[in-house]
ZAMIKOL-508809 format. One record per residue: x, y, z of N, C-alpha, C in turn; residue in one letter. Coordinates in nm, 3 decimals. Example, Ala and Ser with C-alpha at 12.3 -4.5 7.8 and 13.67 -1.06 7.14 Angstrom:
<r><n_xx>1.319</n_xx><n_yy>-0.569</n_yy><n_zz>0.780</n_zz><ca_xx>1.230</ca_xx><ca_yy>-0.450</ca_yy><ca_zz>0.780</ca_zz><c_xx>1.320</c_xx><c_yy>-0.330</c_yy><c_zz>0.780</c_zz><resn>A</resn></r>
<r><n_xx>1.285</n_xx><n_yy>-0.225</n_yy><n_zz>0.708</n_zz><ca_xx>1.367</ca_xx><ca_yy>-0.106</ca_yy><ca_zz>0.714</ca_zz><c_xx>1.290</c_xx><c_yy>0.003</c_yy><c_zz>0.787</c_zz><resn>S</resn></r>
***
This chain:
<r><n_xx>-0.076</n_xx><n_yy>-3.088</n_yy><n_zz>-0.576</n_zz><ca_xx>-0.050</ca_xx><ca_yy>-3.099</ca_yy><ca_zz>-0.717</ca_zz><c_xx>-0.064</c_xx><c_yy>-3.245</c_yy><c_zz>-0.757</c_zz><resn>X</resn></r>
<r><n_xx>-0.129</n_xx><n_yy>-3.305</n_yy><n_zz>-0.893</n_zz><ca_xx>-0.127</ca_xx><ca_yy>-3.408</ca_yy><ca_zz>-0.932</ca_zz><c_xx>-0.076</c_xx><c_yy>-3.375</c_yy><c_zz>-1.055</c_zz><resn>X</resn></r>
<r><n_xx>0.002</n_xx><n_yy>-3.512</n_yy><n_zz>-1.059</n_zz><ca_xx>0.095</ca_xx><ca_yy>-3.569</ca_yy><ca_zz>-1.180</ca_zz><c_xx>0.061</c_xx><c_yy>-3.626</c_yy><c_zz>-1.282</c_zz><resn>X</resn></r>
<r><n_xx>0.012</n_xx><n_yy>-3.602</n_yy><n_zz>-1.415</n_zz><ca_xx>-0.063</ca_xx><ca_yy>-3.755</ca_yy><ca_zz>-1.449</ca_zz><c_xx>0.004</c_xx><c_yy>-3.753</c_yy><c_zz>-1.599</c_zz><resn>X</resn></r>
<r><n_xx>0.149</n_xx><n_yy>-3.783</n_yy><n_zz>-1.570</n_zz><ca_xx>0.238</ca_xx><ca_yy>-3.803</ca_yy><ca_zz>-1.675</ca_zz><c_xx>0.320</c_xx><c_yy>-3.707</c_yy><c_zz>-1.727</c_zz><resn>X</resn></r>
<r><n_xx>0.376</n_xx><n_yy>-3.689</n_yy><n_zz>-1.861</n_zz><ca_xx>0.413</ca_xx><ca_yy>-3.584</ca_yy><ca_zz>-1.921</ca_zz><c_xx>0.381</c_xx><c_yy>-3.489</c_yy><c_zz>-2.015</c_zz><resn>X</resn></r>
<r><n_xx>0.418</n_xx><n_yy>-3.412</n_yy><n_zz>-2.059</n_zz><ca_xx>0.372</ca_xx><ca_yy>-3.285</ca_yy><ca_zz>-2.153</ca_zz><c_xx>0.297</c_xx><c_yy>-3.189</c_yy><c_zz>-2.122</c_zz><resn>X</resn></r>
<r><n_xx>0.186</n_xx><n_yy>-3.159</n_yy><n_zz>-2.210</n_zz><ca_xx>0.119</ca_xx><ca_yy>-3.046</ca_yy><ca_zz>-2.189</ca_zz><c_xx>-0.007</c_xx><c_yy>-3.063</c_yy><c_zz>-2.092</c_zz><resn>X</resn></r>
<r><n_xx>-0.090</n_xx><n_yy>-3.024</n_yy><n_zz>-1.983</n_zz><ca_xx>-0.146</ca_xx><ca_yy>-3.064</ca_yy><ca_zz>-1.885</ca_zz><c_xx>-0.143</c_xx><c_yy>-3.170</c_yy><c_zz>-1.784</c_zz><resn>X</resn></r>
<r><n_xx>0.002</n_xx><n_yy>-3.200</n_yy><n_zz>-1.801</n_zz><ca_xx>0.092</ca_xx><ca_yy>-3.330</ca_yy><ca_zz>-1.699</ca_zz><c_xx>0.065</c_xx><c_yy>-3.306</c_yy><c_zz>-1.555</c_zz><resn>X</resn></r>
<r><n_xx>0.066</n_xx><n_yy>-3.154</n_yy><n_zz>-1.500</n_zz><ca_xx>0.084</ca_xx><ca_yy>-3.133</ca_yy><ca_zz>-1.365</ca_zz><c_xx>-0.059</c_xx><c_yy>-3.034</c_yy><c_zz>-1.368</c_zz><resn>X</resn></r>
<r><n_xx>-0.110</n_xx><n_yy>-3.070</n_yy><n_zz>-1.226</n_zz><ca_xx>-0.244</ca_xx><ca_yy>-2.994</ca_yy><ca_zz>-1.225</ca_zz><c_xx>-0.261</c_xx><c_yy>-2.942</c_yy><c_zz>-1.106</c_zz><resn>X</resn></r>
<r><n_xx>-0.263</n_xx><n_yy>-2.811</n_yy><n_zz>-1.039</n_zz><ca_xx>-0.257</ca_xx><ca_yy>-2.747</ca_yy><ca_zz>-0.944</ca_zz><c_xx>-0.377</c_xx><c_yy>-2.790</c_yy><c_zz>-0.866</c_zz><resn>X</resn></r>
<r><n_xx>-0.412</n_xx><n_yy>-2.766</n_yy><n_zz>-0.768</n_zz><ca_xx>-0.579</ca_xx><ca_yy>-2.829</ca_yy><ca_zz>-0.668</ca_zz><c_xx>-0.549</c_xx><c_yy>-2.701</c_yy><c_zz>-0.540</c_zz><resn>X</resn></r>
<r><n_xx>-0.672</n_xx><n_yy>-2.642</n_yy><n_zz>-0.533</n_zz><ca_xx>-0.647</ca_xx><ca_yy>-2.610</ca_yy><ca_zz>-0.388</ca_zz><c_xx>-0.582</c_xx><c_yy>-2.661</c_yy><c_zz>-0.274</c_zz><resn>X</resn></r>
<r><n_xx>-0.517</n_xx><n_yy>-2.559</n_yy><n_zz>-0.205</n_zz><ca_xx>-0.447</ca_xx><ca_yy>-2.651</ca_yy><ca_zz>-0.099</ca_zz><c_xx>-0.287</c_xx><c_yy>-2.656</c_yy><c_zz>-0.139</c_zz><resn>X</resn></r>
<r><n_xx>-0.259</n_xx><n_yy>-2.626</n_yy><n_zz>-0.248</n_zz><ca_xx>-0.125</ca_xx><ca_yy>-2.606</ca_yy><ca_zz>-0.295</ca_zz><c_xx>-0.058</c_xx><c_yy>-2.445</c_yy><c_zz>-0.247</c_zz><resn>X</resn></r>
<r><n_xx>0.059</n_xx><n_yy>-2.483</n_yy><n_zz>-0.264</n_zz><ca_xx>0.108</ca_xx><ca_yy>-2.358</ca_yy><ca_zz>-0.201</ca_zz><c_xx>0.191</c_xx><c_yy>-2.315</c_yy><c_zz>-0.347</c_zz><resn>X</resn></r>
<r><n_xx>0.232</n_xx><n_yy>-2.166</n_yy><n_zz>-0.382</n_zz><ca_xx>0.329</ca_xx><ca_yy>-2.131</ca_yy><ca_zz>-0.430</ca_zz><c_xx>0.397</c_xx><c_yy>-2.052</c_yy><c_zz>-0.331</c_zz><resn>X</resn></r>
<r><n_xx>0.521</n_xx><n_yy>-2.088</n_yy><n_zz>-0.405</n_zz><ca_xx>0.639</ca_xx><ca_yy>-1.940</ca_yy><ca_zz>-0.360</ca_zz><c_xx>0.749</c_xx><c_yy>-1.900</c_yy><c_zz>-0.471</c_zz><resn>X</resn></r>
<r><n_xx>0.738</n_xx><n_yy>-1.736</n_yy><n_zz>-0.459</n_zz><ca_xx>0.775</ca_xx><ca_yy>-1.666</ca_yy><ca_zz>-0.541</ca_zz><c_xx>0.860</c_xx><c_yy>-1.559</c_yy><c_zz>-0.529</c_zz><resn>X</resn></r>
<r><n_xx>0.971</n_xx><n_yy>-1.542</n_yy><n_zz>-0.515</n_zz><ca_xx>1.034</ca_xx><ca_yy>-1.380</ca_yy><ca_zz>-0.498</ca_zz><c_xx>1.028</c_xx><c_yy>-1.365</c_yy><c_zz>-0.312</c_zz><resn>X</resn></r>
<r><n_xx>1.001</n_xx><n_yy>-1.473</n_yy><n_zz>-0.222</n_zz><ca_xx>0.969</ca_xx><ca_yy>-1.441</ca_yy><ca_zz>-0.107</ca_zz><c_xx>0.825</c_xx><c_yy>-1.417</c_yy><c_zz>-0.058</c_zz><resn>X</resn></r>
<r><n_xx>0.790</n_xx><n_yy>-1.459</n_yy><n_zz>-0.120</n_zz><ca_xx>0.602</ca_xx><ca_yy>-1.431</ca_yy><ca_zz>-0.111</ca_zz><c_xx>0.574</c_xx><c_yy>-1.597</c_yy><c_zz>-0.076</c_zz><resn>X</resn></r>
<r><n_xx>0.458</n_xx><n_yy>-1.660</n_yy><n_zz>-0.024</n_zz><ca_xx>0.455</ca_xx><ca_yy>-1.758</ca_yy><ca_zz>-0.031</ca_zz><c_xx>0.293</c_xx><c_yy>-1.760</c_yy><c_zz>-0.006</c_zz><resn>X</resn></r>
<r><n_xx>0.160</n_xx><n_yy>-1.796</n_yy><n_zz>-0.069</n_zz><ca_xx>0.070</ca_xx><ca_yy>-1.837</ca_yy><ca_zz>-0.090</ca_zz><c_xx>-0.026</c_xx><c_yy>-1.881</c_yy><c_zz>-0.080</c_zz><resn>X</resn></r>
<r><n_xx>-0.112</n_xx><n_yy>-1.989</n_yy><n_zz>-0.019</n_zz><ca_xx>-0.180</ca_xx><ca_yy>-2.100</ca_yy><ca_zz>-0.034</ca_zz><c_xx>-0.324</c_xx><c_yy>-2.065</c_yy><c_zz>-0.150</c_zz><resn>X</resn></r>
<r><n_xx>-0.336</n_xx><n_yy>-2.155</n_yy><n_zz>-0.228</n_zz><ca_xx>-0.424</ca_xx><ca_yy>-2.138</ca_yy><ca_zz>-0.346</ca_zz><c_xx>-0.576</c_xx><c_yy>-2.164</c_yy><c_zz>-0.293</c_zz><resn>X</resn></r>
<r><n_xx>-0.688</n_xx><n_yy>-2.095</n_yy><n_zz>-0.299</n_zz><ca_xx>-0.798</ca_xx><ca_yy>-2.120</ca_yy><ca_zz>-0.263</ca_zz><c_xx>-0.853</c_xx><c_yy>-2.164</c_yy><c_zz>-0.410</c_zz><resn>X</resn></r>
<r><n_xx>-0.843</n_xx><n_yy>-2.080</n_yy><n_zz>-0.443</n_zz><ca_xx>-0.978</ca_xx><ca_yy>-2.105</ca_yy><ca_zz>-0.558</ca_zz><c_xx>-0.903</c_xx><c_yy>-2.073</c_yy><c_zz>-0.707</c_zz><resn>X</resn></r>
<r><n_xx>-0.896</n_xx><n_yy>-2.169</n_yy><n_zz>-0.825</n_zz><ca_xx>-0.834</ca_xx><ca_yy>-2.161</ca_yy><ca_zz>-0.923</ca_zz><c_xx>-0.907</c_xx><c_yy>-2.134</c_yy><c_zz>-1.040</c_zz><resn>X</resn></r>
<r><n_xx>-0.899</n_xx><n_yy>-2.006</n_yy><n_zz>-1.090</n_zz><ca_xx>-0.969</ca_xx><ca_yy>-1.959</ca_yy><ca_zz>-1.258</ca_zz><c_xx>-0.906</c_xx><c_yy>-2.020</c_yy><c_zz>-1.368</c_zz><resn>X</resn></r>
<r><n_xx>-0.814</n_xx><n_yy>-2.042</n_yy><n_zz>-1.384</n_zz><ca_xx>-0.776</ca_xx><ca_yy>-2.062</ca_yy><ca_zz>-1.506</ca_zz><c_xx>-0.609</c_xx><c_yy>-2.095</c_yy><c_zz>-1.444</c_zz><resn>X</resn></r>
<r><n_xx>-0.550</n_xx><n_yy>-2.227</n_yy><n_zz>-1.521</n_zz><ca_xx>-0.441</ca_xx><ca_yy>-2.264</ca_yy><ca_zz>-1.485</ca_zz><c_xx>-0.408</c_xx><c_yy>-2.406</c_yy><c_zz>-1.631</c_zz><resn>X</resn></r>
<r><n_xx>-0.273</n_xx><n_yy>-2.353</n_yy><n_zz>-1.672</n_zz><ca_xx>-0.213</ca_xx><ca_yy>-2.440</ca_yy><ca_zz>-1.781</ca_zz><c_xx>-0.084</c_xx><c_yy>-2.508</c_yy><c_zz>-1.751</c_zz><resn>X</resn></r>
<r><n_xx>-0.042</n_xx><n_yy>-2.605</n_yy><n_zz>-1.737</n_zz><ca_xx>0.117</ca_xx><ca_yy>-2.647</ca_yy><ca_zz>-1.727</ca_zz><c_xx>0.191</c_xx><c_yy>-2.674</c_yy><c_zz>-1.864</c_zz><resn>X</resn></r>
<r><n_xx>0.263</n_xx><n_yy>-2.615</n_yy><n_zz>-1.884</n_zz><ca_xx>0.382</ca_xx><ca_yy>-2.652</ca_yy><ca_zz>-1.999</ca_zz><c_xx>0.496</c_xx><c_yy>-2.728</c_yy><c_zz>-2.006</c_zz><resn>X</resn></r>
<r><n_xx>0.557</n_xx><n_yy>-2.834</n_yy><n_zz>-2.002</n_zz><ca_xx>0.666</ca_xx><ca_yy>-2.914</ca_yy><ca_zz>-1.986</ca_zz><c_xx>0.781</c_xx><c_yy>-2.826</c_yy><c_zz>-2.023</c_zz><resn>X</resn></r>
<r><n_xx>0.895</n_xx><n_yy>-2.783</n_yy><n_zz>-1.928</n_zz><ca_xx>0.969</ca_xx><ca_yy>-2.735</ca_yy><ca_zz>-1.983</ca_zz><c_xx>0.970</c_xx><c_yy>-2.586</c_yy><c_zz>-1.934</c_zz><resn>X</resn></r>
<r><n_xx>0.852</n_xx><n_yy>-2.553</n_yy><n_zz>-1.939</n_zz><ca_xx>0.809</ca_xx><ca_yy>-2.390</ca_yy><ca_zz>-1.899</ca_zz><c_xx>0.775</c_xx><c_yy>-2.379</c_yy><c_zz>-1.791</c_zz><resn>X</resn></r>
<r><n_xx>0.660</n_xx><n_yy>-2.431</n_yy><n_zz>-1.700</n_zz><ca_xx>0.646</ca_xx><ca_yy>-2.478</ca_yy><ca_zz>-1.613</ca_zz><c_xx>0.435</c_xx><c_yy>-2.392</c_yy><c_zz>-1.642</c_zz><resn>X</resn></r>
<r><n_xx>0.397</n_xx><n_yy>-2.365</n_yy><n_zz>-1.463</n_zz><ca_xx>0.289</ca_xx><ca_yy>-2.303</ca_yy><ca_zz>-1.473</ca_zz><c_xx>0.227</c_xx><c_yy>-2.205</c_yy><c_zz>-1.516</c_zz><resn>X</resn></r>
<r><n_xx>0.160</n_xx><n_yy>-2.116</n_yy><n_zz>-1.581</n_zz><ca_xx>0.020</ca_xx><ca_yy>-2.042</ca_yy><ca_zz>-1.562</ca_zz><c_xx>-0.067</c_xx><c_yy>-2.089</c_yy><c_zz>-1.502</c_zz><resn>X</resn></r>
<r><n_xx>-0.135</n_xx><n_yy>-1.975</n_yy><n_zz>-1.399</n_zz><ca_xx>-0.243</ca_xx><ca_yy>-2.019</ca_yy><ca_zz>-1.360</ca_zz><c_xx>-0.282</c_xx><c_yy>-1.863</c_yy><c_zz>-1.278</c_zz><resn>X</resn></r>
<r><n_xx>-0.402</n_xx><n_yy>-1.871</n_yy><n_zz>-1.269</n_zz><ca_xx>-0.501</ca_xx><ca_yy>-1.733</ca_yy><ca_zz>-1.217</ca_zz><c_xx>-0.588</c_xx><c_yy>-1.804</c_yy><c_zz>-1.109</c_zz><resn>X</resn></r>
<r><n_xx>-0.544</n_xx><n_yy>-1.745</n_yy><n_zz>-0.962</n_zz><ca_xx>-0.608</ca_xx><ca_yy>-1.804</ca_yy><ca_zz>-0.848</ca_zz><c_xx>-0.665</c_xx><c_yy>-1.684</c_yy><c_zz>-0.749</c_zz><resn>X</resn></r>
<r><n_xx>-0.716</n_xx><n_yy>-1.749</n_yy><n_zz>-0.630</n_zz><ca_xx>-0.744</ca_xx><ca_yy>-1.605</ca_yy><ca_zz>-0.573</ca_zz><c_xx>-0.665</c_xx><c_yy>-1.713</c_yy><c_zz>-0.431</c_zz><resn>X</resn></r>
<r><n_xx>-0.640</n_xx><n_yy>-1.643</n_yy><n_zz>-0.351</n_zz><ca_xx>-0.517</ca_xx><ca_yy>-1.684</ca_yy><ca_zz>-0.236</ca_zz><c_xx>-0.651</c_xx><c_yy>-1.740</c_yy><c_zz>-0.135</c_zz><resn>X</resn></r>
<r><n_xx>-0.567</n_xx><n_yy>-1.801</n_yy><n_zz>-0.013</n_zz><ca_xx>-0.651</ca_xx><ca_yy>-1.791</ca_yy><ca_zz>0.111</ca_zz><c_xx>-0.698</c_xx><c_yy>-1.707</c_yy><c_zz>0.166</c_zz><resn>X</resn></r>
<r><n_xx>-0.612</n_xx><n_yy>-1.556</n_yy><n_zz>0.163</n_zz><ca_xx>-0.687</ca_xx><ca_yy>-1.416</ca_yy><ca_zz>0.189</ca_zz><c_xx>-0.796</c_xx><c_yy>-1.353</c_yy><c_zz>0.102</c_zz><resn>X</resn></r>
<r><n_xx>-0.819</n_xx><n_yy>-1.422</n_yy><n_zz>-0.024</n_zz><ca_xx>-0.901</ca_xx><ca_yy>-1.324</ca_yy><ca_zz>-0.071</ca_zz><c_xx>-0.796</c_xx><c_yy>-1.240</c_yy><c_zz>-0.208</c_zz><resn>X</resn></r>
<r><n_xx>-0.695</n_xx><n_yy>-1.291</n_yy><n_zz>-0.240</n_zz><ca_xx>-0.669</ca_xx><ca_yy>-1.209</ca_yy><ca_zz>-0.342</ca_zz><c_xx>-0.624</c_xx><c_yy>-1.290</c_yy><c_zz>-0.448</c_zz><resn>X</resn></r>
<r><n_xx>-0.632</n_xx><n_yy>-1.192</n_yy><n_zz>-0.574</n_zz><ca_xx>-0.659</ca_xx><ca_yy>-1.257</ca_yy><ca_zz>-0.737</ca_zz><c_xx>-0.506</c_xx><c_yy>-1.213</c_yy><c_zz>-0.733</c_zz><resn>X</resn></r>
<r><n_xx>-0.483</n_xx><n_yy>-1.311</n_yy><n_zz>-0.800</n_zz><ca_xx>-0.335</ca_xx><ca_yy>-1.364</ca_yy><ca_zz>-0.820</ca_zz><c_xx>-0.295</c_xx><c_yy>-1.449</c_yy><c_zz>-0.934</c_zz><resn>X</resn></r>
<r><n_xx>-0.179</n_xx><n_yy>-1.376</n_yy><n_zz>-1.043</n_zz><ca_xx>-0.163</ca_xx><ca_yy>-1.472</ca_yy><ca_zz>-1.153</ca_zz><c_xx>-0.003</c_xx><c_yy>-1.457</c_yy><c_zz>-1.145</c_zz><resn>X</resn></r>
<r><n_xx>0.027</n_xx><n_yy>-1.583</n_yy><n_zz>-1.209</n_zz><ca_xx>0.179</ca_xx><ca_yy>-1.663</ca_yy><ca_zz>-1.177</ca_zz><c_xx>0.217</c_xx><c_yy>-1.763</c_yy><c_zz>-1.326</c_zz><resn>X</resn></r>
<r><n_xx>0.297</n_xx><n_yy>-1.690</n_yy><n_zz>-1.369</n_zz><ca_xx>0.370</ca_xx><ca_yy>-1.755</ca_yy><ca_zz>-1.481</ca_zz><c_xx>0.531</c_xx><c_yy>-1.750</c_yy><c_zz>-1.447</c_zz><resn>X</resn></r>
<r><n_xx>0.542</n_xx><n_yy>-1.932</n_yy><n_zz>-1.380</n_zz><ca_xx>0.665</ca_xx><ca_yy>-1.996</ca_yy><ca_zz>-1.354</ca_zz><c_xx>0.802</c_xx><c_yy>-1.939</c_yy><c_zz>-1.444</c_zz><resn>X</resn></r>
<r><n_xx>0.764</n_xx><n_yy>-1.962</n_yy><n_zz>-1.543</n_zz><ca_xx>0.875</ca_xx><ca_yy>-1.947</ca_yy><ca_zz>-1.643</ca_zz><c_xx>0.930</c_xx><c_yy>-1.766</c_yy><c_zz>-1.662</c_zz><resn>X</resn></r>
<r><n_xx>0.874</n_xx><n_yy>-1.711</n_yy><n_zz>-1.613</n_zz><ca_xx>0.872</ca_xx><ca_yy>-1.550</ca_yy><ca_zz>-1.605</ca_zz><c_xx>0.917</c_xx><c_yy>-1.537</c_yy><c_zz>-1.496</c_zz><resn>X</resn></r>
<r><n_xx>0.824</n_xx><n_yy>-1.537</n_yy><n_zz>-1.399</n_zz><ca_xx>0.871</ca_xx><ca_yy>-1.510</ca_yy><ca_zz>-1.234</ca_zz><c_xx>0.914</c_xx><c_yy>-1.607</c_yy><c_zz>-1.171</c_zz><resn>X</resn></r>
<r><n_xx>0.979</n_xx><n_yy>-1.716</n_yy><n_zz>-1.186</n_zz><ca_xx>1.051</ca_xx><ca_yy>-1.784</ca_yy><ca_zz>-1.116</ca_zz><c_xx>0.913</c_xx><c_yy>-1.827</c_yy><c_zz>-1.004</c_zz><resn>X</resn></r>
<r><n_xx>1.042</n_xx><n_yy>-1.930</n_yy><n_zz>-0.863</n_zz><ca_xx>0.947</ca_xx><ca_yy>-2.003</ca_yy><ca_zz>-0.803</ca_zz><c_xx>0.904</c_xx><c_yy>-2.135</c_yy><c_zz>-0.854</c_zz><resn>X</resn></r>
<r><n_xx>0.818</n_xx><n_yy>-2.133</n_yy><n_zz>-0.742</n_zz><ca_xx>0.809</ca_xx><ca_yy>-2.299</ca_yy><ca_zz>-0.744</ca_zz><c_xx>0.639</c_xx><c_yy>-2.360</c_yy><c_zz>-0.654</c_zz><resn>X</resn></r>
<r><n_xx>0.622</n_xx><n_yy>-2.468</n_yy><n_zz>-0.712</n_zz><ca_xx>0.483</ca_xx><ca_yy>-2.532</ca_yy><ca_zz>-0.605</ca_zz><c_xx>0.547</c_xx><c_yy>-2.604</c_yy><c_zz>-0.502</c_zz><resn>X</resn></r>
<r><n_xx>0.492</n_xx><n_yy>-2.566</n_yy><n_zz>-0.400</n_zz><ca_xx>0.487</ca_xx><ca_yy>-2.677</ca_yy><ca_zz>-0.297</ca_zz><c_xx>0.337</c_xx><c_yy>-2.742</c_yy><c_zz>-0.242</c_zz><resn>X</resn></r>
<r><n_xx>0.319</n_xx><n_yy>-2.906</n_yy><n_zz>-0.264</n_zz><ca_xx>0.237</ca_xx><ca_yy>-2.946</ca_yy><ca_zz>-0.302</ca_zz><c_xx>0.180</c_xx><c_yy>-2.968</c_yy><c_zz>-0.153</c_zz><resn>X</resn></r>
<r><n_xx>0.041</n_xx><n_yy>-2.950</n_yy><n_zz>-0.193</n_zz><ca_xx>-0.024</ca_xx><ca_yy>-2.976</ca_yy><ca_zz>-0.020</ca_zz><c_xx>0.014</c_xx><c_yy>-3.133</c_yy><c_zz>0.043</c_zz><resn>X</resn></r>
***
C-alpha cells in the first residue's frame, strides 16, 4: 500500500498487498478498479493469487490491509 497523504485517493492498494476479512485472508494479484475514502476506508475489485474476482468494501465488511 502507498500513502500519498490525505483524503480522497490518499491510500493506494498495489499488488502484493494482502487483505483480511471475516477470517479470510488474501493476497491481491491483479486490481480492476479500487477507490479509498478517508474515513470509510477501501473499495476495490481484484482477482486474488488463486485466480478469483473479489470485491471488498472496508466500511461494510470490516477488515483491514496488510501491506506487502
Amino acid at each position: 500500500m502507498i500513502v500519498n497523504g490525505t483524503g480522497h485517493g490518499s491510500k493506494v492498494l498495489e499488488p502484493g498487498d494482502k487483505i483480511k476479512c471475516k477470517g479470510i485472508a488474501c493476497t491481491i494479484a491483479e486490481i480492476t478498479f479500487h477507490e479509498y475514502w478517508e474515513g470509510e476506508g477501501f473499495y476495490v475489485e481484484f482477482r486474488d493469487t488463486n485466480g478469483v474476482y473479489r470485491n471488498w468494501k472496508q466500511w461494510v465488511d470490516g477488515g483491514e490491509v496488510i501491506p506487502k
